[in-house]
N, CA, C and O atoms as a GROMACS GRO file, in nm:
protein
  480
    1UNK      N    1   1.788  -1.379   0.700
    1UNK     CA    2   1.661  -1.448   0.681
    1UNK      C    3   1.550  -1.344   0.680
    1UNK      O    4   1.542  -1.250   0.759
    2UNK      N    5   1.448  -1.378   0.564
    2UNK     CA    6   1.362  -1.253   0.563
    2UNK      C    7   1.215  -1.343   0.598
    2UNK      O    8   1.203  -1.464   0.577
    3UNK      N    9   1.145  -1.283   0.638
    3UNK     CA   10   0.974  -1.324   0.626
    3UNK      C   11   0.876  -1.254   0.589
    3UNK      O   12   0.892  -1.132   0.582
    4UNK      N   13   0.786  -1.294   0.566
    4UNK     CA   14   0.693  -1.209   0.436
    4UNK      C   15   0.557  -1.207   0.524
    4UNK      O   16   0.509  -1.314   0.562
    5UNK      N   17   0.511  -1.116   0.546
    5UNK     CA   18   0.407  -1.072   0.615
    5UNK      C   19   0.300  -1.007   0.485
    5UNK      O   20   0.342  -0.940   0.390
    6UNK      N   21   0.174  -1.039   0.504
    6UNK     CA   22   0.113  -0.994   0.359
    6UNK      C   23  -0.031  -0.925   0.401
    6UNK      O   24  -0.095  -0.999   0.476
    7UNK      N   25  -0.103  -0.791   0.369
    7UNK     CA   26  -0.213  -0.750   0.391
    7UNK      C   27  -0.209  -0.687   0.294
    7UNK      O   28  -0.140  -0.598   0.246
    8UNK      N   29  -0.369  -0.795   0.244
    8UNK     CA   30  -0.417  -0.782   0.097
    8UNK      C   31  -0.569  -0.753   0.092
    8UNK      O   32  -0.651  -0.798   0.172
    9UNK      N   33  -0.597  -0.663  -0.027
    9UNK     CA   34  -0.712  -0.597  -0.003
    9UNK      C   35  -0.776  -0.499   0.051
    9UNK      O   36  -0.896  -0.515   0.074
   10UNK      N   37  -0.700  -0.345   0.091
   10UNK     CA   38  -0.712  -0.274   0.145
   10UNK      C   39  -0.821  -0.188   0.094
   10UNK      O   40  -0.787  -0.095   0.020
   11UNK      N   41  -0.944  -0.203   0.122
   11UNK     CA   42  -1.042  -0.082   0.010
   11UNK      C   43  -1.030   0.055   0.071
   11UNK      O   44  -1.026   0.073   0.192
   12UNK      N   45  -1.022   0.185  -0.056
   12UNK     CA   46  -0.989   0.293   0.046
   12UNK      C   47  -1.082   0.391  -0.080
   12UNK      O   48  -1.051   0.351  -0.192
   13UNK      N   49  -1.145   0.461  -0.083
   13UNK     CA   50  -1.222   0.544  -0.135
   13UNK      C   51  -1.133   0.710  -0.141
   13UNK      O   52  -1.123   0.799  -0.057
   14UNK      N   53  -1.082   0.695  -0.275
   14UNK     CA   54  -0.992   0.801  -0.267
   14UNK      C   55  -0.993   0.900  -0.403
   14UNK      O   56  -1.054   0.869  -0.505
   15UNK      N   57  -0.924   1.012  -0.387
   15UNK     CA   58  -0.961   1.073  -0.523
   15UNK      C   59  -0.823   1.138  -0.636
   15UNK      O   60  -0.803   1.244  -0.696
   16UNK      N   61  -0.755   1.015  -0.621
   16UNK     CA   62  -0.666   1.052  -0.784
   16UNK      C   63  -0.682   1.021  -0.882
   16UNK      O   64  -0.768   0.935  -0.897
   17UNK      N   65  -0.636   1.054  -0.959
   17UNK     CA   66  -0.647   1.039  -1.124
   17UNK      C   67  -0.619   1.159  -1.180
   17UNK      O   68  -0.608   1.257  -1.106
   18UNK      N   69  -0.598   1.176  -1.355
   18UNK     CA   70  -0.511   1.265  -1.409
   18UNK      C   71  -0.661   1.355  -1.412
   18UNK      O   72  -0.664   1.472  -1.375
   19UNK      N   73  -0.766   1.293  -1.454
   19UNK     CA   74  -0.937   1.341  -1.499
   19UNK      C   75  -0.962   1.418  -1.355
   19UNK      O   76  -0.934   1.387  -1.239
   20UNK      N   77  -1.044   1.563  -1.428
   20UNK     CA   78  -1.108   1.663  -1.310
   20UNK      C   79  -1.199   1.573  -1.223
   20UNK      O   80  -1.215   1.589  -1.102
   21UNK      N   81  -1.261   1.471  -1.303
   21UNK     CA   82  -1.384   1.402  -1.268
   21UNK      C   83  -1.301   1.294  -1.167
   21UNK      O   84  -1.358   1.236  -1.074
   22UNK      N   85  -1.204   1.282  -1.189
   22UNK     CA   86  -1.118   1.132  -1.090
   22UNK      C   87  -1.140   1.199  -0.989
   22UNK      O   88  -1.228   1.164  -0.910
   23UNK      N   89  -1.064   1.314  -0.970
   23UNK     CA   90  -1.044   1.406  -0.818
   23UNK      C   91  -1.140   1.466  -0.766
   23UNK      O   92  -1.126   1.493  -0.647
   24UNK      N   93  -1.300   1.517  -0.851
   24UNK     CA   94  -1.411   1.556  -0.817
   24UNK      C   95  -1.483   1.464  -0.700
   24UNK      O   96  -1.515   1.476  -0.582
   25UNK      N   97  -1.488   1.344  -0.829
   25UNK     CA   98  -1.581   1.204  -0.763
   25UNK      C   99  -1.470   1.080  -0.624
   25UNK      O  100  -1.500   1.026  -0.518
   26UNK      N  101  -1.396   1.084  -0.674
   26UNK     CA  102  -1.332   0.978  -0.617
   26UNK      C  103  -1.360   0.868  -0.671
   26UNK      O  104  -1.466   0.855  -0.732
   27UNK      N  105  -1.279   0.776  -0.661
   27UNK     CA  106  -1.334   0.600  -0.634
   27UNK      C  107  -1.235   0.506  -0.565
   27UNK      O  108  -1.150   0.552  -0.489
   28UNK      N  109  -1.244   0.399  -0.585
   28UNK     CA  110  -1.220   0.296  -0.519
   28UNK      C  111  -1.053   0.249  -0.545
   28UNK      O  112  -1.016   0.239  -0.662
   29UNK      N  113  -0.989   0.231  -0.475
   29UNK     CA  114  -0.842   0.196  -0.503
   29UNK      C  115  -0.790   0.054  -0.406
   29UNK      O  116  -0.773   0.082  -0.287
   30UNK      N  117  -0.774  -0.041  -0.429
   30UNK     CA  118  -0.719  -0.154  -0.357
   30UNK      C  119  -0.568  -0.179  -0.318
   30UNK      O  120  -0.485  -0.174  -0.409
   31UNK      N  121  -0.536  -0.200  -0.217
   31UNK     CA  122  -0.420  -0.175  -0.184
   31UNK      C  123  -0.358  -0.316  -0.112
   31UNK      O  124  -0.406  -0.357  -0.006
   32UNK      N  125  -0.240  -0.388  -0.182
   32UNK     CA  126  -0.186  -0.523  -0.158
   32UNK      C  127  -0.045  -0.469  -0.104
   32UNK      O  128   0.030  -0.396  -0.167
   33UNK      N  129  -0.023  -0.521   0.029
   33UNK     CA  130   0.152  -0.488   0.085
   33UNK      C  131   0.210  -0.685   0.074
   33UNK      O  132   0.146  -0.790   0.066
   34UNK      N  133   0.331  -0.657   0.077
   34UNK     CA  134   0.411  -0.756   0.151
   34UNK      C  135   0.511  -0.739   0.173
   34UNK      O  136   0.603  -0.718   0.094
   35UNK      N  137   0.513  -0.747   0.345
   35UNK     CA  138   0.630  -0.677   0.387
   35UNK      C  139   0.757  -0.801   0.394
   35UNK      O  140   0.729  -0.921   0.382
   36UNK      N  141   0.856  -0.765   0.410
   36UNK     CA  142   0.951  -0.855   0.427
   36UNK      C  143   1.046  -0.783   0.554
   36UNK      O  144   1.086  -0.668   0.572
   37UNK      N  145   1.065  -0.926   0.641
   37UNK     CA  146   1.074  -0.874   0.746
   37UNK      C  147   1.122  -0.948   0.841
   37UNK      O  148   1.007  -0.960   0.886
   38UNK      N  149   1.206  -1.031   0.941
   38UNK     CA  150   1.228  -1.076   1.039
   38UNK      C  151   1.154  -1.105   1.148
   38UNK      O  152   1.160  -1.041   1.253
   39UNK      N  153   1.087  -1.195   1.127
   39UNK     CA  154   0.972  -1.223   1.301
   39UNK      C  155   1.045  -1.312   1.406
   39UNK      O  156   0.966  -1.337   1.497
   40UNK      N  157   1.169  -1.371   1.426
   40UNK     CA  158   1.191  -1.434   1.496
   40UNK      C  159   1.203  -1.365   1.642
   40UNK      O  160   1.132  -1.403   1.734
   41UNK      N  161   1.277  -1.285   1.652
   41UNK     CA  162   1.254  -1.207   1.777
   41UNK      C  163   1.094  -1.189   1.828
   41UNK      O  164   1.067  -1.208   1.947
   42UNK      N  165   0.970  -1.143   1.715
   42UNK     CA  166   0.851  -1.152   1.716
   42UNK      C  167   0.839  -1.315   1.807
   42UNK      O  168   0.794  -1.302   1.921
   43UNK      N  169   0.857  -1.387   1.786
   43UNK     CA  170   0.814  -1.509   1.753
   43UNK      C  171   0.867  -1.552   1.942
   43UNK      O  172   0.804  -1.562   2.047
   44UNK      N  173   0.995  -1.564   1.908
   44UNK     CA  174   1.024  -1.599   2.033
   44UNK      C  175   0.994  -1.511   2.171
   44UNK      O  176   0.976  -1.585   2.268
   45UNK      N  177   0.984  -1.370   2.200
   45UNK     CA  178   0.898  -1.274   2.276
   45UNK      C  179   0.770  -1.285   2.312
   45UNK      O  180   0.720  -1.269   2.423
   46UNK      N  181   0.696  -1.327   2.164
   46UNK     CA  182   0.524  -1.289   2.196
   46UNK      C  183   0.529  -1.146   2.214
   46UNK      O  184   0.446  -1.120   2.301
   47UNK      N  185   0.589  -1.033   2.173
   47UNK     CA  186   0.608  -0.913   2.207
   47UNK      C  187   0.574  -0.841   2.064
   47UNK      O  188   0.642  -0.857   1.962
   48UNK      N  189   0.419  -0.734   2.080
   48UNK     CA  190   0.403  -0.663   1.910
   48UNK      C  191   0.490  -0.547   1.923
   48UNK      O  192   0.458  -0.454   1.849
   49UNK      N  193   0.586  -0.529   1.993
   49UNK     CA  194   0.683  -0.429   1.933
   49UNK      C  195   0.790  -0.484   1.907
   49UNK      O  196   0.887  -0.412   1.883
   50UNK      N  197   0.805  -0.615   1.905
   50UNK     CA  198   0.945  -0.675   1.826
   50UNK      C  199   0.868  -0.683   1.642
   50UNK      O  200   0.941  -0.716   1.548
   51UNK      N  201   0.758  -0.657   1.624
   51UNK     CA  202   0.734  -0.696   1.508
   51UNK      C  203   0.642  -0.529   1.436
   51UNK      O  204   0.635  -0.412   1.474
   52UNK      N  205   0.588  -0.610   1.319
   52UNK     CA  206   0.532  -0.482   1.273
   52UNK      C  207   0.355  -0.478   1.294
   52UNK      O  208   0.290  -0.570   1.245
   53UNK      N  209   0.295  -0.380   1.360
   53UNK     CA  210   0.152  -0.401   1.418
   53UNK      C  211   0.112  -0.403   1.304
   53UNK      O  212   0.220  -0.371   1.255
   54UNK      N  213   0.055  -0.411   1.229
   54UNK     CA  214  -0.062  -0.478   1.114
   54UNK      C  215  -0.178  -0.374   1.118
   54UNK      O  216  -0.217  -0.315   1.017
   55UNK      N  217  -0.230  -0.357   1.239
   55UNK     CA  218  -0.326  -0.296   1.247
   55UNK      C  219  -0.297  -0.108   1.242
   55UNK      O  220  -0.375  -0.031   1.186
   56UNK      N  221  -0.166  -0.062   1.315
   56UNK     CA  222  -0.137   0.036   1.286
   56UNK      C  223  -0.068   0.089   1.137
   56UNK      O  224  -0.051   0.207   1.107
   57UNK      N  225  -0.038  -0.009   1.065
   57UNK     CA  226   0.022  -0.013   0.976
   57UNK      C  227  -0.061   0.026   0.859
   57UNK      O  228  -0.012   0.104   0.778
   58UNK      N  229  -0.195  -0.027   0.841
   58UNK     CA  230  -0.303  -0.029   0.777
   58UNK      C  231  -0.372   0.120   0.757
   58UNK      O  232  -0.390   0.192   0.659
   59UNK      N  233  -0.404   0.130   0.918
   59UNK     CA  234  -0.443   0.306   0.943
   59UNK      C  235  -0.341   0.431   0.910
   59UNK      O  236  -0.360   0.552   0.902
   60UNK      N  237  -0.226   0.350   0.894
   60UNK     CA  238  -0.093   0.485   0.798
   60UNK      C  239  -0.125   0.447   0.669
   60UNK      O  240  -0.154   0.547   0.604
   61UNK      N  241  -0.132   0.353   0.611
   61UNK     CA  242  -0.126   0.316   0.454
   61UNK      C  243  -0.287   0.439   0.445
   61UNK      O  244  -0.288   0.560   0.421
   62UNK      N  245  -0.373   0.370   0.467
   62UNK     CA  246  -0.537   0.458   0.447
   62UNK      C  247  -0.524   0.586   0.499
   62UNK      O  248  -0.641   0.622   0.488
   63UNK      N  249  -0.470   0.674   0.545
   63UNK     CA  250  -0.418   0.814   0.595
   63UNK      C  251  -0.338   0.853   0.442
   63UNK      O  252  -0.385   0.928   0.357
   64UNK      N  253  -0.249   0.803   0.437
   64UNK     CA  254  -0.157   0.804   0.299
   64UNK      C  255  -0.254   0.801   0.154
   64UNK      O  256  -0.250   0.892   0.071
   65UNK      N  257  -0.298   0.738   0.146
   65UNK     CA  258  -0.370   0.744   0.040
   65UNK      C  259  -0.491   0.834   0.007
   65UNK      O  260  -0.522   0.885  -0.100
   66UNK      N  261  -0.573   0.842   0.174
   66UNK     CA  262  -0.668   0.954   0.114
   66UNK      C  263  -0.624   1.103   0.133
   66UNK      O  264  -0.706   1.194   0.129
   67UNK      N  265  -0.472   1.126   0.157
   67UNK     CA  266  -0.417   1.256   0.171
   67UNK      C  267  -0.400   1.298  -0.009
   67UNK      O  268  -0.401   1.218  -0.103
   68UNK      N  269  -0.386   1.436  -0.015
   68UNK     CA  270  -0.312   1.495  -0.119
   68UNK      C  271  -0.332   1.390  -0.223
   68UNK      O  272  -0.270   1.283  -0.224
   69UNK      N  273  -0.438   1.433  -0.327
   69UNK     CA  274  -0.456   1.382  -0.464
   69UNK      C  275  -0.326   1.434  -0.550
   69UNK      O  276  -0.270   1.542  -0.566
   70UNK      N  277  -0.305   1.272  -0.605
   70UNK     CA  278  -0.164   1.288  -0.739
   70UNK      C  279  -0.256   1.234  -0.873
   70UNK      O  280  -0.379   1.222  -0.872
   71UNK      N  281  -0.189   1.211  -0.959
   71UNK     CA  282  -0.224   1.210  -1.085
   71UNK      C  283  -0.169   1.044  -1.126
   71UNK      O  284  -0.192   0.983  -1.230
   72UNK      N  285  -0.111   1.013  -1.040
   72UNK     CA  286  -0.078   0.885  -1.114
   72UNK      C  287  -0.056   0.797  -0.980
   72UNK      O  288  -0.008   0.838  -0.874
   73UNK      N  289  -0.121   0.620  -1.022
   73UNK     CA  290  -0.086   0.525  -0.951
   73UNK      C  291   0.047   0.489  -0.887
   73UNK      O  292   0.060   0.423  -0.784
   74UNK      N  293   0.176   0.561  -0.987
   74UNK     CA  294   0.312   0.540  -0.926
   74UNK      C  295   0.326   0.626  -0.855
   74UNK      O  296   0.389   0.598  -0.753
   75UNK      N  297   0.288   0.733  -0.866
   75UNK     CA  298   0.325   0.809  -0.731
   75UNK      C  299   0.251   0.784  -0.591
   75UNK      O  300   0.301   0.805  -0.481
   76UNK      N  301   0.136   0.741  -0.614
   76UNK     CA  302   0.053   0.663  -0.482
   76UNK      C  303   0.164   0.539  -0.481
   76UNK      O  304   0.235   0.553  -0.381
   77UNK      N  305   0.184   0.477  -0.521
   77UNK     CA  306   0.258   0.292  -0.490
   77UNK      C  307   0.356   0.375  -0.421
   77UNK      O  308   0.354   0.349  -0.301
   78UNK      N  309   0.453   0.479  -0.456
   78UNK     CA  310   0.577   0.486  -0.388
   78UNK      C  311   0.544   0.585  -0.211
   78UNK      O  312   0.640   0.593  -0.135
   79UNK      N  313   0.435   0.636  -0.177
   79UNK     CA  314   0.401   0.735  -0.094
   79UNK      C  315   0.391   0.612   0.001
   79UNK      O  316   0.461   0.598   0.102
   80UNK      N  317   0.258   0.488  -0.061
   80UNK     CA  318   0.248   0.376   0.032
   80UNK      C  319   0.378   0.269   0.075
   80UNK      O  320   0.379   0.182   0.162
   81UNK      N  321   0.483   0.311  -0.018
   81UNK     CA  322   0.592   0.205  -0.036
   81UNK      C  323   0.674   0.289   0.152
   81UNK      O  324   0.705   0.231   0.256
   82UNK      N  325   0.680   0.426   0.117
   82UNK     CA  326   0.763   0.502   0.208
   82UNK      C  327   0.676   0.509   0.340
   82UNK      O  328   0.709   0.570   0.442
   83UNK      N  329   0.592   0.457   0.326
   83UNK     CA  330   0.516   0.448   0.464
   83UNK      C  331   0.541   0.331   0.541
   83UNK      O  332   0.576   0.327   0.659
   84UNK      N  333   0.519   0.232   0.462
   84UNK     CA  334   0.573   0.108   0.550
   84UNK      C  335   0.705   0.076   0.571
   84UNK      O  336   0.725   0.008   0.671
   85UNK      N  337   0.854   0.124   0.467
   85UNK     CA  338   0.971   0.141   0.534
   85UNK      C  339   0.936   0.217   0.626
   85UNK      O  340   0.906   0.130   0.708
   86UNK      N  341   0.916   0.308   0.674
   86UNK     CA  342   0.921   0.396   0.788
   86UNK      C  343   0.912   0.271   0.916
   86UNK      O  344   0.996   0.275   1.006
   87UNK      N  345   0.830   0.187   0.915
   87UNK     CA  346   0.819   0.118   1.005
   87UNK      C  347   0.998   0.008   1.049
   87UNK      O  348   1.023  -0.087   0.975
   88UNK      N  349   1.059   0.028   1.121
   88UNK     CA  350   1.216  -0.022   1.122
   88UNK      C  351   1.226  -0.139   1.155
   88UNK      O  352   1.336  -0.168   1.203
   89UNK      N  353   1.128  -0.248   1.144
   89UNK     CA  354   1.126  -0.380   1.138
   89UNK      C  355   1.124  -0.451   0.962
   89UNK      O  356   1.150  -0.568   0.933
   90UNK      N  357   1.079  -0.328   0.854
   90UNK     CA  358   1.072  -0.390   0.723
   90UNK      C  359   1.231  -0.334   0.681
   90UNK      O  360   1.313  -0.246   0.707
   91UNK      N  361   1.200  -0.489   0.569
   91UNK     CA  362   1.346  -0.470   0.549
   91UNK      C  363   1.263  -0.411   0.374
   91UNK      O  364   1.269  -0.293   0.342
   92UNK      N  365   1.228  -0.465   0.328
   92UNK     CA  366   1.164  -0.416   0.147
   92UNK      C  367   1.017  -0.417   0.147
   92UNK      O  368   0.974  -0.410   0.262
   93UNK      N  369   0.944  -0.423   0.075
   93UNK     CA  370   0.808  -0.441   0.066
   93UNK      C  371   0.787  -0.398  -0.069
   93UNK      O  372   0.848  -0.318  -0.140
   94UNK      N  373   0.640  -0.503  -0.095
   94UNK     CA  374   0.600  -0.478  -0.227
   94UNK      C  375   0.472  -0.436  -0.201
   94UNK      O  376   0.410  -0.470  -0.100
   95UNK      N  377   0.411  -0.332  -0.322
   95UNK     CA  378   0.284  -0.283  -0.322
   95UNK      C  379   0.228  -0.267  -0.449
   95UNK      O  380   0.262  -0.208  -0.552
   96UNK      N  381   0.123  -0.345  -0.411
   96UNK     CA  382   0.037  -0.330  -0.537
   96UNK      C  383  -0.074  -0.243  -0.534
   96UNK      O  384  -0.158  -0.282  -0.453
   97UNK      N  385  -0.110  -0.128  -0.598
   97UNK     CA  386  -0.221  -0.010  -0.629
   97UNK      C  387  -0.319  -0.085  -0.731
   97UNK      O  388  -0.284  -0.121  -0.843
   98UNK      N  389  -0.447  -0.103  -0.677
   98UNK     CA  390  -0.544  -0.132  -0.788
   98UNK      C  391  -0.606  -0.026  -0.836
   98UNK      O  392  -0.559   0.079  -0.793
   99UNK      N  393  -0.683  -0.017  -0.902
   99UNK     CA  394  -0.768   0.073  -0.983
   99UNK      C  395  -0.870  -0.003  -1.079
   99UNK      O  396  -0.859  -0.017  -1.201
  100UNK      N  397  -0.961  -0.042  -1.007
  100UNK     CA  398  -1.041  -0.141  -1.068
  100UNK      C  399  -1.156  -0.040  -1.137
  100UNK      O  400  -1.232  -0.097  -1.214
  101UNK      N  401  -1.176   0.096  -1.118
  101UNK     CA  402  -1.276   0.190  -1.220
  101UNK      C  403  -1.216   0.281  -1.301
  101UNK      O  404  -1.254   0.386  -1.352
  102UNK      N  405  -1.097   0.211  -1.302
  102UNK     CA  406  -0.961   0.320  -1.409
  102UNK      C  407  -1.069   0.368  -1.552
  102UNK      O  408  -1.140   0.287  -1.613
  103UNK      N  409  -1.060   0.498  -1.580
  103UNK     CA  410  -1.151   0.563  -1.716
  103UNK      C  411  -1.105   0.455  -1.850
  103UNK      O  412  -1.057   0.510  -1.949
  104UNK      N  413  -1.116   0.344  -1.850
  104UNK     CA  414  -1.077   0.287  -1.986
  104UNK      C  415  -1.204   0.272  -2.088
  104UNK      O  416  -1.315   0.247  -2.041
  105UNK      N  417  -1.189   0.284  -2.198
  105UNK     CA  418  -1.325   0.250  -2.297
  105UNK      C  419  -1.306   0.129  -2.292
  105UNK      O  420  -1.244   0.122  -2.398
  106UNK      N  421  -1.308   0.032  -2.257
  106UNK     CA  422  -1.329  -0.133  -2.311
  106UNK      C  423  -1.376  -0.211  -2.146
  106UNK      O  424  -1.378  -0.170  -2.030
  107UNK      N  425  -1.399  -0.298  -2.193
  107UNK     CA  426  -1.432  -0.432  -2.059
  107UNK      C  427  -1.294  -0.476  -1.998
  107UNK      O  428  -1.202  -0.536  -2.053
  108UNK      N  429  -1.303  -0.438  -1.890
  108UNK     CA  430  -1.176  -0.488  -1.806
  108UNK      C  431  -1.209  -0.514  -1.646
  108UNK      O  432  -1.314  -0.472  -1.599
  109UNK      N  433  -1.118  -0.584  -1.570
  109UNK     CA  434  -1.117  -0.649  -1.463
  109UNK      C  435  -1.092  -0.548  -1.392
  109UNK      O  436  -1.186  -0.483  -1.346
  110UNK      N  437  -0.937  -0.507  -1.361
  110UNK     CA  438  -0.844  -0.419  -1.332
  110UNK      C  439  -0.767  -0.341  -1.350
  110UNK      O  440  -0.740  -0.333  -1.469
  111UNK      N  441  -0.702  -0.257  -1.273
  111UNK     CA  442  -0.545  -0.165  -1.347
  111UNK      C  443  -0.484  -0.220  -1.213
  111UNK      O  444  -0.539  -0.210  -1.104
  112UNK      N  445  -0.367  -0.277  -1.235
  112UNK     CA  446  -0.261  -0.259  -1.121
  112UNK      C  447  -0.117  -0.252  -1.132
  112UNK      O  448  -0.058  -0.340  -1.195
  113UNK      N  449  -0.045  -0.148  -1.072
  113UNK     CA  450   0.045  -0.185  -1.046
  113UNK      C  451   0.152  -0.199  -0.936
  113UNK      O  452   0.161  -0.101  -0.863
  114UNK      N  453   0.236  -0.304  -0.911
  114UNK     CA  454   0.337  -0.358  -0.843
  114UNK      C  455   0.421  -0.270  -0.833
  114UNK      O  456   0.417  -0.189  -0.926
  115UNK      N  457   0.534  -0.246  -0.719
  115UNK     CA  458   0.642  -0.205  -0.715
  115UNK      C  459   0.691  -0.288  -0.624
  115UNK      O  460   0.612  -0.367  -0.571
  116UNK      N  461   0.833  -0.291  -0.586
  116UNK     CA  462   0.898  -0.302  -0.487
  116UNK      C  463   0.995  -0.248  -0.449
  116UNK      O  464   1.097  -0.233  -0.515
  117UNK      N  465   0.978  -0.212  -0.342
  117UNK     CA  466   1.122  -0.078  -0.239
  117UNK      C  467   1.161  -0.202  -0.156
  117UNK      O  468   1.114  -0.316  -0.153
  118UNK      N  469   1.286  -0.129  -0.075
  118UNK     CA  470   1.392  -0.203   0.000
  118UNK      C  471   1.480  -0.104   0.092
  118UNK      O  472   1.523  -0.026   0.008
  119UNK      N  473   1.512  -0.080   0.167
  119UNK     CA  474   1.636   0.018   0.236
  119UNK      C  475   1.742   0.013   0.159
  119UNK      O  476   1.799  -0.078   0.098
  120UNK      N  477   1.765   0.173   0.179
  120UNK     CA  478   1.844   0.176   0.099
  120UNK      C  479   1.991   0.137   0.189
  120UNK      O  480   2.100   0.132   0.131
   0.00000   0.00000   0.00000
């Protein structure tokens, strides 16, 4: 049995991109998890080390991201993906990388993309 734990909306002011100007300036990157995960032990304890803290979890994802500029959104999704396995209560998790000031010439909303990891 899995359960889905979700923290969405992570704003983090960071500086990748392939452009001198991405990594010069920085901008804005949004960051969506959902972990999958077992809370019943959580549940029945009342105990935050049967589960995954949320709040520490958050301050590794934003550490992770404003470390070491890459050039591409997949390599950020998988750095944030290997951060929250690390935590030994997730069993997979999905992450979504926004890029809502991605360099595009046209009118757009967003850039995002999804992944999902799992133990191996």
């Amino acid at each position: 049995m899995s359960d889905r734990l979700a923290v969405r909306g992570i704003e983090i002011h960071a500086h990748h991109g392939v452009f001198d100007f991405e990594r010069r300036d920085g901008q804005l990157f949004v960051i969506d998890l959902v972990l999958s995960l077992d809370t019943a032990s959580a549940a029945a304890s009342d105990d935050l080390g049967a589960t995954v803290d949320y709040g520490s979890l958050v301050t590794a994802v934003v550490a992770a991201v404003e470390k070491d500029p890459v050039d591409l959104i997949e390599t950020l999704a998988q750095r944030v993906a290997d951060v929250c396995l690390g935590y030994r209560q997730v069993e997979s998790v999905e992450v979504t990388v926004h890029k809502p000031h991605a360099p595009i010439e046209a009118t757009f909303s967003d850039v995002a993309l999804t992944i999902t990891r799992s133990r191996a």
